[in-house]
N, CA, C and O atoms as a Maestro MAE file, in Angstrom:
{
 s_m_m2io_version
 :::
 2.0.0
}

f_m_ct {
 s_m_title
 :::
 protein
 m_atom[300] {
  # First column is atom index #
  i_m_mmod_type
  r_m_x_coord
  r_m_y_coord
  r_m_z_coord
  i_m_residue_number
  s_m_chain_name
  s_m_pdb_residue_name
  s_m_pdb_atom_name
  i_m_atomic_number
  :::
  1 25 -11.630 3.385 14.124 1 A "UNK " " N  " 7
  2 3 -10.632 3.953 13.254 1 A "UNK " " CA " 6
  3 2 -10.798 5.464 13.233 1 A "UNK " " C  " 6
  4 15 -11.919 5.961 13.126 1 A "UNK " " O  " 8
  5 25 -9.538 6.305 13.350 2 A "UNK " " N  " 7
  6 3 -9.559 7.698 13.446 2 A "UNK " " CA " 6
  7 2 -10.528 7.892 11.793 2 A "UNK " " C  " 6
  8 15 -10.654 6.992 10.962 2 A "UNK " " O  " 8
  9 25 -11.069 9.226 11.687 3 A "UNK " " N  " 7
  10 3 -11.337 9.680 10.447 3 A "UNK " " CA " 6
  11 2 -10.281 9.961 9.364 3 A "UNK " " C  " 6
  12 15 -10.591 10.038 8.175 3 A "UNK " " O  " 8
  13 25 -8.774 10.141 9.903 4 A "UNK " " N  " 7
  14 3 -8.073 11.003 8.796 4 A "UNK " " CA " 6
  15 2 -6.971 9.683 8.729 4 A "UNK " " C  " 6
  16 15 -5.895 9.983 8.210 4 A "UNK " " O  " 8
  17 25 -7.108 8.249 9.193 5 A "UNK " " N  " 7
  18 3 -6.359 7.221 8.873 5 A "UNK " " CA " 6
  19 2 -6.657 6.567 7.272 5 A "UNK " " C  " 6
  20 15 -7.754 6.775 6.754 5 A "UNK " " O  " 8
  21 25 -5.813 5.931 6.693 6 A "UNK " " N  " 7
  22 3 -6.113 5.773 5.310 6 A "UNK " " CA " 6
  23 2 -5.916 3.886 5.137 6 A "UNK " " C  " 6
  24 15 -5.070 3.174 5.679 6 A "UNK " " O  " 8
  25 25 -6.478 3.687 4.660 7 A "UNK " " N  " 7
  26 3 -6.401 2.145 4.287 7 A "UNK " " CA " 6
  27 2 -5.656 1.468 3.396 7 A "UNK " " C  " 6
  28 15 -5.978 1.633 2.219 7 A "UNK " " O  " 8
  29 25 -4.739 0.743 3.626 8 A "UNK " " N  " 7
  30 3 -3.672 -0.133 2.671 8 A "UNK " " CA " 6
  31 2 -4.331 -1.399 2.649 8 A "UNK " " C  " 6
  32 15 -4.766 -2.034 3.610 8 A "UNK " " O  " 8
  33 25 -4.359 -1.785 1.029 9 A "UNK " " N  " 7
  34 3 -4.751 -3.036 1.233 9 A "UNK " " CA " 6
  35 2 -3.221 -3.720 -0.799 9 A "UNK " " C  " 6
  36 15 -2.776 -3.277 -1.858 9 A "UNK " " O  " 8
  37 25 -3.214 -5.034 0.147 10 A "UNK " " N  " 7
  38 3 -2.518 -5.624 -0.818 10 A "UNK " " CA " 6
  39 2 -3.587 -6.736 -1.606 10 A "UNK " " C  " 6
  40 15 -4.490 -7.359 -1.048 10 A "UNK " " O  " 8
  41 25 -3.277 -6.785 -2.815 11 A "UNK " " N  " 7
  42 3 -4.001 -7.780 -3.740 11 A "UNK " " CA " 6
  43 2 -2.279 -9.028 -3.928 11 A "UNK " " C  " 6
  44 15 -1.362 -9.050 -4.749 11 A "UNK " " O  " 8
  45 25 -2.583 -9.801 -2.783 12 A "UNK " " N  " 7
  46 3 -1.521 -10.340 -3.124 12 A "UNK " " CA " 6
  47 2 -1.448 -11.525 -4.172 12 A "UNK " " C  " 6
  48 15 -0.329 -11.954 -4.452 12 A "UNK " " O  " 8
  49 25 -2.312 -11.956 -4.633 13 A "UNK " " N  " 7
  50 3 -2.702 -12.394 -6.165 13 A "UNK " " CA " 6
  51 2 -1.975 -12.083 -7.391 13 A "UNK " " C  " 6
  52 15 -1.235 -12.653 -8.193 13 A "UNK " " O  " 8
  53 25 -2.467 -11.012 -7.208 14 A "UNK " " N  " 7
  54 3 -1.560 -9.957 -8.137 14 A "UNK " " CA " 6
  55 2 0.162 -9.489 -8.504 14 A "UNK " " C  " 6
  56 15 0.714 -9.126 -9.543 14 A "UNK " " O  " 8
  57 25 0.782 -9.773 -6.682 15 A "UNK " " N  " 7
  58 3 1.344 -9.215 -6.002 15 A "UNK " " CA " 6
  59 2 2.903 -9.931 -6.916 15 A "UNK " " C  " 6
  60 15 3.225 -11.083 -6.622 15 A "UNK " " O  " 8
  61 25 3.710 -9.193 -7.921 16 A "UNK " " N  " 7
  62 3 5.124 -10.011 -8.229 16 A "UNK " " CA " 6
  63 2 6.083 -10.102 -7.448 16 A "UNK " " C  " 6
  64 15 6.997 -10.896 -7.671 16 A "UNK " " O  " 8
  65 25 6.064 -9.305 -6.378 17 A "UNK " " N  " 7
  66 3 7.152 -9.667 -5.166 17 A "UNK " " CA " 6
  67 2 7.823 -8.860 -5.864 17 A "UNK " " C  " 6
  68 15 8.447 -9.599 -6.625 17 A "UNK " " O  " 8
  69 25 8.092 -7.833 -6.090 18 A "UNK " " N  " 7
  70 3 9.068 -7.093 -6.487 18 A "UNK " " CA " 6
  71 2 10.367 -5.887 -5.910 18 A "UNK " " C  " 6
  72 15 11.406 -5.515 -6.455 18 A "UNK " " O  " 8
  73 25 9.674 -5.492 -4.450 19 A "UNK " " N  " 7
  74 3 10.110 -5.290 -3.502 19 A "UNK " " CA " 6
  75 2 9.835 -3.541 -3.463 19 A "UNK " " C  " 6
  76 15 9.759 -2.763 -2.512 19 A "UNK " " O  " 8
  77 25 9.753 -3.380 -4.628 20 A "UNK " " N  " 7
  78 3 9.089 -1.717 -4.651 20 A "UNK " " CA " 6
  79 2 8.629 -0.951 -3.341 20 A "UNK " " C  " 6
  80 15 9.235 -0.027 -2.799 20 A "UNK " " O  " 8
  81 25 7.407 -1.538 -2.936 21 A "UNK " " N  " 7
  82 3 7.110 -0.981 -2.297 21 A "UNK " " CA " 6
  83 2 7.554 -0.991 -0.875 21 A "UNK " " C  " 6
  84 15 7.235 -0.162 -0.024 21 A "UNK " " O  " 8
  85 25 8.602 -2.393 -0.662 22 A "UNK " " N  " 7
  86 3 9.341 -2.188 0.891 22 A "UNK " " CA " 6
  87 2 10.331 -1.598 0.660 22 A "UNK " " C  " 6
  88 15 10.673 -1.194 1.771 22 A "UNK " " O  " 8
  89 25 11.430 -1.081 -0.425 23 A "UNK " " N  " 7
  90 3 12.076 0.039 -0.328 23 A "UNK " " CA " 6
  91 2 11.595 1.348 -0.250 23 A "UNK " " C  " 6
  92 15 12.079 2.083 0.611 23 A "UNK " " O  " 8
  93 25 10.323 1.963 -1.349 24 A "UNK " " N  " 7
  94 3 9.747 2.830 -0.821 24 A "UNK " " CA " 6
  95 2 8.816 3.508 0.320 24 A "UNK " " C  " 6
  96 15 8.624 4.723 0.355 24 A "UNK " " O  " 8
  97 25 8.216 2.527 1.317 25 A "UNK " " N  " 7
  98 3 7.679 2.508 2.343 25 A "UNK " " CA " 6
  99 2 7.823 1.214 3.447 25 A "UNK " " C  " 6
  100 15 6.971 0.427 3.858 25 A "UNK " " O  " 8
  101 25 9.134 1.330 3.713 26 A "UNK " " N  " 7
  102 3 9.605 -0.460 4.738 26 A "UNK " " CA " 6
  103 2 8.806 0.492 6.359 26 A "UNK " " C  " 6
  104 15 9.006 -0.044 7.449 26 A "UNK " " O  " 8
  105 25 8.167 1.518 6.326 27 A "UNK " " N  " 7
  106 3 7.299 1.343 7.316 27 A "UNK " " CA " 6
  107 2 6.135 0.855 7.372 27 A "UNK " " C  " 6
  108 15 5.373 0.959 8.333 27 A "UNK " " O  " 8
  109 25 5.863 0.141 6.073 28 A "UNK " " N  " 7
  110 3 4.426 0.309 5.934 28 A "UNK " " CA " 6
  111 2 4.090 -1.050 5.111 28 A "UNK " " C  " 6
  112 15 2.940 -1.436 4.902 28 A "UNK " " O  " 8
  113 25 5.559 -1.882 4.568 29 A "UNK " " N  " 7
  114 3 5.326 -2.510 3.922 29 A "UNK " " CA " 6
  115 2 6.546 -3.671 3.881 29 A "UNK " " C  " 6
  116 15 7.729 -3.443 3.631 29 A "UNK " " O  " 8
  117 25 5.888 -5.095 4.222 30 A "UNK " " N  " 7
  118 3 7.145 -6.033 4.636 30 A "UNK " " CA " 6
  119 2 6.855 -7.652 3.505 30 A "UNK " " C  " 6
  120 15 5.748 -8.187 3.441 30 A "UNK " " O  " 8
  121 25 7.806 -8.052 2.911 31 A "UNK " " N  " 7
  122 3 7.733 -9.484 1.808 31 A "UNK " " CA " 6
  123 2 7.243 -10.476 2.908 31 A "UNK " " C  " 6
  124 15 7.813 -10.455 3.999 31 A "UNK " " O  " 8
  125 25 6.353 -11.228 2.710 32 A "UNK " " N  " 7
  126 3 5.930 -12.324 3.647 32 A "UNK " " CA " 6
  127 2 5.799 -13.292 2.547 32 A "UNK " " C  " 6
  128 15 4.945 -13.076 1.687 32 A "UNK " " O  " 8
  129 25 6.538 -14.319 2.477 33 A "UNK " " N  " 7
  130 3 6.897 -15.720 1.385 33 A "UNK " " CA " 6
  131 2 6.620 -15.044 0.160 33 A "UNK " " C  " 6
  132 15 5.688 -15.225 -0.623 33 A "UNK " " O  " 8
  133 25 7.787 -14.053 0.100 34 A "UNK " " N  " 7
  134 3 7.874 -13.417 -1.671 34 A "UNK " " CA " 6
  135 2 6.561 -12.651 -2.137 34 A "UNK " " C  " 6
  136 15 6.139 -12.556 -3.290 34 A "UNK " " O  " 8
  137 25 5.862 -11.982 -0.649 35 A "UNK " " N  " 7
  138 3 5.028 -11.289 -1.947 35 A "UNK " " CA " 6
  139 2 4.841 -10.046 -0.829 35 A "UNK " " C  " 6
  140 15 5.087 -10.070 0.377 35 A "UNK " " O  " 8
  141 25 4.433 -9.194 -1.476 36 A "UNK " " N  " 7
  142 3 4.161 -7.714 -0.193 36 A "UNK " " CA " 6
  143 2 3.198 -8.007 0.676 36 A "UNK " " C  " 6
  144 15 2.586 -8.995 0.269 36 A "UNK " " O  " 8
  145 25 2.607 -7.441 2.102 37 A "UNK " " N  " 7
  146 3 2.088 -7.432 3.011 37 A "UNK " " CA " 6
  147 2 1.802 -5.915 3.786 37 A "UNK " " C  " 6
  148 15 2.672 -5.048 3.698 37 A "UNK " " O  " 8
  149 25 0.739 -5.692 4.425 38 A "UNK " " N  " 7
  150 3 0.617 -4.122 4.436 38 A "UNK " " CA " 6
  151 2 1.171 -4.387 6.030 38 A "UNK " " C  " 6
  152 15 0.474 -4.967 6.863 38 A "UNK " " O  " 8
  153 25 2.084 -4.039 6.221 39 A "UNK " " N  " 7
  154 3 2.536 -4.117 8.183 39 A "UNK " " CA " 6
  155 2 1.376 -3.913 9.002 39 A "UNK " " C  " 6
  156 15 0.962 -4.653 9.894 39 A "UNK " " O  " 8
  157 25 0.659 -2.284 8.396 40 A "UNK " " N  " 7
  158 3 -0.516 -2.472 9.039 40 A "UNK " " CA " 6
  159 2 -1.872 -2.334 7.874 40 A "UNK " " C  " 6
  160 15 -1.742 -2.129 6.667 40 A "UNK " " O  " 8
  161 25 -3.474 -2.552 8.801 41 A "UNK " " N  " 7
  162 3 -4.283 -2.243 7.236 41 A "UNK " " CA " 6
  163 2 -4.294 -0.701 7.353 41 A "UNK " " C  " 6
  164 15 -4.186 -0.078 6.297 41 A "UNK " " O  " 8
  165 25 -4.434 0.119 8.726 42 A "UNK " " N  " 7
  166 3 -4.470 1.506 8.496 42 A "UNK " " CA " 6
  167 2 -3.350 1.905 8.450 42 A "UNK " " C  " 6
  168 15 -2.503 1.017 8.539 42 A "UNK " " O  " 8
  169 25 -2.977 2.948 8.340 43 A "UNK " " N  " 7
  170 3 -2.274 4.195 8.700 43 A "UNK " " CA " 6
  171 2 -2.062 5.721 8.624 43 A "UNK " " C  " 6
  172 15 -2.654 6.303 7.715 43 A "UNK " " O  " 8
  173 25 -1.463 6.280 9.275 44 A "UNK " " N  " 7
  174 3 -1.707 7.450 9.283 44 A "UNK " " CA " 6
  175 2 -1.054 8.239 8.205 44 A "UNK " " C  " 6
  176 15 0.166 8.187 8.052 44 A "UNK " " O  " 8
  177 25 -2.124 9.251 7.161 45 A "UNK " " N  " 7
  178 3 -1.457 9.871 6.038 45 A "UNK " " CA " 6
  179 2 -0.046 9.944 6.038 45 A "UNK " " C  " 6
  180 15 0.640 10.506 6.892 45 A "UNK " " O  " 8
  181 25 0.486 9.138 4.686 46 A "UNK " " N  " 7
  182 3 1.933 9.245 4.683 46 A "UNK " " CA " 6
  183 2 2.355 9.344 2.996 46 A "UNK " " C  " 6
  184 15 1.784 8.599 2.200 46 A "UNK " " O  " 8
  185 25 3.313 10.247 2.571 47 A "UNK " " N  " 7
  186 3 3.261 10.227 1.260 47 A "UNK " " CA " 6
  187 2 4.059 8.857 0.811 47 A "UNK " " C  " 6
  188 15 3.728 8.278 -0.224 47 A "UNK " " O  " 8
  189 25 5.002 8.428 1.547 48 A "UNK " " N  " 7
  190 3 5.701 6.907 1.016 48 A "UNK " " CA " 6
  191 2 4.314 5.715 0.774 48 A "UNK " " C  " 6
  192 15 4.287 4.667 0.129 48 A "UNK " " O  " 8
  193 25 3.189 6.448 1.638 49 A "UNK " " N  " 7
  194 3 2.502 5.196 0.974 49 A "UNK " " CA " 6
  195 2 2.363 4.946 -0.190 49 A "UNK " " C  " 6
  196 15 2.670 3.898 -0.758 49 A "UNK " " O  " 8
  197 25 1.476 6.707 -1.025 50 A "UNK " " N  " 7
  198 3 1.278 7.094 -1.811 50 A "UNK " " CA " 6
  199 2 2.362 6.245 -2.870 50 A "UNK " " C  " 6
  200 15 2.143 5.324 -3.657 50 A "UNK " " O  " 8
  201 25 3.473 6.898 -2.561 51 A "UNK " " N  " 7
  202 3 4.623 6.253 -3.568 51 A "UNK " " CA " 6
  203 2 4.612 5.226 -3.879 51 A "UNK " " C  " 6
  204 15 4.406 4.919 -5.053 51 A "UNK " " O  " 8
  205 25 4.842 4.302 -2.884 52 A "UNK " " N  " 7
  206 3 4.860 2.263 -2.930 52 A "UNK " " CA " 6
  207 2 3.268 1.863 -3.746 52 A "UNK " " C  " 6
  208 15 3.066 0.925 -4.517 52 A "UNK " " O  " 8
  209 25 2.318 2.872 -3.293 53 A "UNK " " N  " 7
  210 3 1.208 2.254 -4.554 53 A "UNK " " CA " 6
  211 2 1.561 2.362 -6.049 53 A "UNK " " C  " 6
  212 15 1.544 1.458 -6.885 53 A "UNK " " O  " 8
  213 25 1.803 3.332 -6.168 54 A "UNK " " N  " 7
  214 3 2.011 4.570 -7.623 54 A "UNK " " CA " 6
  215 2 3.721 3.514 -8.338 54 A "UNK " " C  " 6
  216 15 4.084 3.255 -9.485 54 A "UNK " " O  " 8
  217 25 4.145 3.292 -7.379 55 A "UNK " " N  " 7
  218 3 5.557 2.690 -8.232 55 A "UNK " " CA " 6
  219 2 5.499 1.208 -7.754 55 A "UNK " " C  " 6
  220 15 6.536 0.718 -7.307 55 A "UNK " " O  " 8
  221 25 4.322 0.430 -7.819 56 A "UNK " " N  " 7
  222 3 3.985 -1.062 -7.960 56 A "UNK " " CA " 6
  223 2 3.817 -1.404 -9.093 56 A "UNK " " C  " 6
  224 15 2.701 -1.372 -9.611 56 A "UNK " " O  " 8
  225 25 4.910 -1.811 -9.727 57 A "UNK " " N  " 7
  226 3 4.647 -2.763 -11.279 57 A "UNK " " CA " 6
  227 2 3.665 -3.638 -11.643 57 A "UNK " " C  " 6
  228 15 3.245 -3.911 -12.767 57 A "UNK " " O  " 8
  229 25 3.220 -4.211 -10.143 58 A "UNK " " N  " 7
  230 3 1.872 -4.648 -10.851 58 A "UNK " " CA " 6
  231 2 0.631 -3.953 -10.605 58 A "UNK " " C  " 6
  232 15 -0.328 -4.562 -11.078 58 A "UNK " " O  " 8
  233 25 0.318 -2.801 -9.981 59 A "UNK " " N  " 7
  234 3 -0.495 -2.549 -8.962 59 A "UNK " " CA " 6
  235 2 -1.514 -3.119 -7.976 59 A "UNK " " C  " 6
  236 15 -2.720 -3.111 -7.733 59 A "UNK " " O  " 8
  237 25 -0.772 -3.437 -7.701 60 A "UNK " " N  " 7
  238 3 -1.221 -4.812 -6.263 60 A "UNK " " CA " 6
  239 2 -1.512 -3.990 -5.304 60 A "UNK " " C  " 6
  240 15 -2.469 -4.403 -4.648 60 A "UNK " " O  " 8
  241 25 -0.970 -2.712 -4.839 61 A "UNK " " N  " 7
  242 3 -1.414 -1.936 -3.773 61 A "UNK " " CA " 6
  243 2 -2.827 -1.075 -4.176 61 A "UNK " " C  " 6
  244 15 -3.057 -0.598 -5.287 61 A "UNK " " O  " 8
  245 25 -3.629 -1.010 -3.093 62 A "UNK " " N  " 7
  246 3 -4.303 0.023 -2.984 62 A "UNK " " CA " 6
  247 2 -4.389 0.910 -1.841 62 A "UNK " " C  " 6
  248 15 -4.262 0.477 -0.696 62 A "UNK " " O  " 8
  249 25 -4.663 2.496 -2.178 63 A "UNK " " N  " 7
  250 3 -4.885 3.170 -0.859 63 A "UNK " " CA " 6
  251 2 -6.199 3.788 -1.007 63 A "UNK " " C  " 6
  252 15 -6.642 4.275 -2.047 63 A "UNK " " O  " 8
  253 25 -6.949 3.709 0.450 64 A "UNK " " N  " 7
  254 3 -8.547 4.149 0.445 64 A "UNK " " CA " 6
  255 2 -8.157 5.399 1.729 64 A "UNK " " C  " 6
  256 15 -7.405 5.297 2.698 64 A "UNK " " O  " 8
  257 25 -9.190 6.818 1.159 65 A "UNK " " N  " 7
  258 3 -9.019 7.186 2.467 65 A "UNK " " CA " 6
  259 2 -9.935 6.709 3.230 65 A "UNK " " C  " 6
  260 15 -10.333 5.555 3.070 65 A "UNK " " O  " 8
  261 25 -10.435 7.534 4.206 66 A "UNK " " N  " 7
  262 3 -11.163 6.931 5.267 66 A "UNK " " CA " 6
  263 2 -12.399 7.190 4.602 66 A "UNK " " C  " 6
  264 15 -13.078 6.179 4.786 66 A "UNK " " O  " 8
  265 25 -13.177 8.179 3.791 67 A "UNK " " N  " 7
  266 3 -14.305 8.073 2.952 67 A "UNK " " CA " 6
  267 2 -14.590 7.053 1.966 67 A "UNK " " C  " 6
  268 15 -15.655 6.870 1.376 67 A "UNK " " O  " 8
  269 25 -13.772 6.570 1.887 68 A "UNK " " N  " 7
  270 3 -13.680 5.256 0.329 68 A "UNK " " CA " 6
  271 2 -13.116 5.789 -0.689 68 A "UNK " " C  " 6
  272 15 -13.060 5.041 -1.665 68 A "UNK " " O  " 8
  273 25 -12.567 7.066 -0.849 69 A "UNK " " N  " 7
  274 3 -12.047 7.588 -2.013 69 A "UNK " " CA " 6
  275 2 -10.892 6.748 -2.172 69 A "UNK " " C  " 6
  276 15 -10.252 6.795 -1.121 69 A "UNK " " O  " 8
  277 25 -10.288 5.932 -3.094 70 A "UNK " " N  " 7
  278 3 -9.445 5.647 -3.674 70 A "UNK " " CA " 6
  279 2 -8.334 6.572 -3.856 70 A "UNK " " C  " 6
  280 15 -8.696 7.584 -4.456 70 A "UNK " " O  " 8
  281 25 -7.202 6.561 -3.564 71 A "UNK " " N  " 7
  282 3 -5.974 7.327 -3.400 71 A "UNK " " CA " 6
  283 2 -4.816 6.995 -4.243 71 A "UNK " " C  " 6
  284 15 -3.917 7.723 -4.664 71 A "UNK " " O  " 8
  285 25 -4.933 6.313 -4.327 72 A "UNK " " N  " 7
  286 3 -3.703 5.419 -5.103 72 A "UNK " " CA " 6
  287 2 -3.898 3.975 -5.864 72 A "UNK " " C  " 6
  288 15 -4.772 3.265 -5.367 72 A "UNK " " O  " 8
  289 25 -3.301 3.524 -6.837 73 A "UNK " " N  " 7
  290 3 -2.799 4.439 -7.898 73 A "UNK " " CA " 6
  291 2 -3.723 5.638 -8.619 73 A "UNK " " C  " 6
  292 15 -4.945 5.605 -8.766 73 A "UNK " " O  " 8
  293 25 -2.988 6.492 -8.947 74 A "UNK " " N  " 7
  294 3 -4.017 7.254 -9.646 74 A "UNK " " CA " 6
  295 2 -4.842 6.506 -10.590 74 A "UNK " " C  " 6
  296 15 -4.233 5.530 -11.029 74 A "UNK " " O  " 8
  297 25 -6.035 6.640 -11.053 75 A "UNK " " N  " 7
  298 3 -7.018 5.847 -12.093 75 A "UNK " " CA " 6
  299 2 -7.106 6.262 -13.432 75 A "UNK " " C  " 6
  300 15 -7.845 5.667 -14.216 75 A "UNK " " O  " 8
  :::
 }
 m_bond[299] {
  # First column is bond index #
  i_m_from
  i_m_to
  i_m_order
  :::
  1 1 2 1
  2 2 3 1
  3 3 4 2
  4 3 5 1
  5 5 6 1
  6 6 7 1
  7 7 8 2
  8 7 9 1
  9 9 10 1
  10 10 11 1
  11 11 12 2
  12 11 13 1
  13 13 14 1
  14 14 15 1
  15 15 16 2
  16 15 17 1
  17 17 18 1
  18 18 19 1
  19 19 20 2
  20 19 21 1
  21 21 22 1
  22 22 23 1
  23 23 24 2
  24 23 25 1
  25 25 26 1
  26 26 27 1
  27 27 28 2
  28 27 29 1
  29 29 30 1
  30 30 31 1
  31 31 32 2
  32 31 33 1
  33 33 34 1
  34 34 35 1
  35 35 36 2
  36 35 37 1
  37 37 38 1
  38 38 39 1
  39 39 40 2
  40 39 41 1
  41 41 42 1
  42 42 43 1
  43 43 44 2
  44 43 45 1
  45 45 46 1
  46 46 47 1
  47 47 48 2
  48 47 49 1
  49 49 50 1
  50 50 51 1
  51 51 52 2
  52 51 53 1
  53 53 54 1
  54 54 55 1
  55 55 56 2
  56 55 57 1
  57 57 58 1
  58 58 59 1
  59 59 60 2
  60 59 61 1
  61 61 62 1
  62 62 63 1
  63 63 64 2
  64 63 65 1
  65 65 66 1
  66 66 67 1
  67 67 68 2
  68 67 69 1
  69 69 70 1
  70 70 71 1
  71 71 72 2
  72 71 73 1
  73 73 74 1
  74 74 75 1
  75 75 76 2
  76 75 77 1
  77 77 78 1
  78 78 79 1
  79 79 80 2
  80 79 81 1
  81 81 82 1
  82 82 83 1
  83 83 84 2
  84 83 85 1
  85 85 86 1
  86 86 87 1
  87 87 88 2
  88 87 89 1
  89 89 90 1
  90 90 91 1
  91 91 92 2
  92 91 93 1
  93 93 94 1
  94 94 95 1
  95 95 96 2
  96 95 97 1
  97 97 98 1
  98 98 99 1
  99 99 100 2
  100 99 101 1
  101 101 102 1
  102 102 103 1
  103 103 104 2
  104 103 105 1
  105 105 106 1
  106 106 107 1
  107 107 108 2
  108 107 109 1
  109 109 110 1
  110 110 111 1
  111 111 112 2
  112 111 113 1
  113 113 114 1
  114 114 115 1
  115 115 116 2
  116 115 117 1
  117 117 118 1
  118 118 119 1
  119 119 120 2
  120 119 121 1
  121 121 122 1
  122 122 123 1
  123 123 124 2
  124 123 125 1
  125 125 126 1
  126 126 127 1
  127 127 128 2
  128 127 129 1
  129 129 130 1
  130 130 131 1
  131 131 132 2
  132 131 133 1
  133 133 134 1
  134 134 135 1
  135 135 136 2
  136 135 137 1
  137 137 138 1
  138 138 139 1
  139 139 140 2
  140 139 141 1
  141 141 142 1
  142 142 143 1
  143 143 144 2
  144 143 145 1
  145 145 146 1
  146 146 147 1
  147 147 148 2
  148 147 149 1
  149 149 150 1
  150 150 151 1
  151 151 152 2
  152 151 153 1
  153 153 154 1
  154 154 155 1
  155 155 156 2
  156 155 157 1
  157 157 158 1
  158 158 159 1
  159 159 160 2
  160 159 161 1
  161 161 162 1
  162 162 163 1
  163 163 164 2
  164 163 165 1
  165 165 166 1
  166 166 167 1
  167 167 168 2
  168 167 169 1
  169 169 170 1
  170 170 171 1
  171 171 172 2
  172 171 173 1
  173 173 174 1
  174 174 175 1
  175 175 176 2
  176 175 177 1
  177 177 178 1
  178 178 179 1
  179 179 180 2
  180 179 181 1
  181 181 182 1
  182 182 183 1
  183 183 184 2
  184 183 185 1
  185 185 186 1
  186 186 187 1
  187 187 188 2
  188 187 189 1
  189 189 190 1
  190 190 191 1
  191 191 192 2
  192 191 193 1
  193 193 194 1
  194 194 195 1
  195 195 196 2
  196 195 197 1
  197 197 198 1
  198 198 199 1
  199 199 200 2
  200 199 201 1
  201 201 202 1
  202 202 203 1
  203 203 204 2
  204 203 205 1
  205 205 206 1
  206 206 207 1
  207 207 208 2
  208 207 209 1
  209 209 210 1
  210 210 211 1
  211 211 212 2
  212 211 213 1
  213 213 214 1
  214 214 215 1
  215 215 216 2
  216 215 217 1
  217 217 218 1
  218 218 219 1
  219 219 220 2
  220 219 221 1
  221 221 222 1
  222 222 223 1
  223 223 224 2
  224 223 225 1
  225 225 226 1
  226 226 227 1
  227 227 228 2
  228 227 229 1
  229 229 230 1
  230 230 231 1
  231 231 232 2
  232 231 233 1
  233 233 234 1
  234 234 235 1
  235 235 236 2
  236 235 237 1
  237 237 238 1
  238 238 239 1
  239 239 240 2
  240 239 241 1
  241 241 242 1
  242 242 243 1
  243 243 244 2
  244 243 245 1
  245 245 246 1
  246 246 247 1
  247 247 248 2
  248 247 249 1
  249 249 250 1
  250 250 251 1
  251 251 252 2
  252 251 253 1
  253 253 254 1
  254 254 255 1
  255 255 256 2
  256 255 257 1
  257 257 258 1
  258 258 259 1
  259 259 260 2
  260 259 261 1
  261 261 262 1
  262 262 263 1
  263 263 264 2
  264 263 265 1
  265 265 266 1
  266 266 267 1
  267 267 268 2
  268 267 269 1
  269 269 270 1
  270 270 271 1
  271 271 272 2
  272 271 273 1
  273 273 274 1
  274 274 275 1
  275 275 276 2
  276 275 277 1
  277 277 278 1
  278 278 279 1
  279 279 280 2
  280 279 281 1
  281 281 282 1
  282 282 283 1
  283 283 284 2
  284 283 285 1
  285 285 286 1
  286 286 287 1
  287 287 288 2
  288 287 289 1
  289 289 290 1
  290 290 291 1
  291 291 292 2
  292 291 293 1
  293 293 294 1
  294 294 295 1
  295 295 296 2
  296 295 297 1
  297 297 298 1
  298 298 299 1
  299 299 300 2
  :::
 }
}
């Protein structure tokens, strides 16, 4: 994994299917049987990720950078 790629991960547990985050990032983020899915686990810094975490009603998304810092949602 590059150093400056960032990590998406879905808590699909959590996850209300709400679609948030595939309108705000449908590059990054696709409904698989009603609940979100990360298209990929990395990717390369993108602020729509940022967004689709930050405007998840449940916060089911997380973003890690490549250090482990937690990115999203803010805490």
């Amino acid at each position: 994994m590059a150093e400056d790629k960032w990590r998406i991960e879905v808590d699909r547990g959590s996850c209300i299917g709400s679609g948030m985050c595939t309108g705000t990032a449908p590059a990054h983020f696709a409904l698989v049987d009603g609940k979100s899915s990360a298209i990929h686990e990395y990717a390369e810094p993108d602020d729509a990720v940022i967004g689709a975490a930050e405007s998840c009603p449940a916060e089911a998304i997380r973003v890690w950078a490549a250090n482990g810092t937690v990115l999203a949602p803010e805490q």
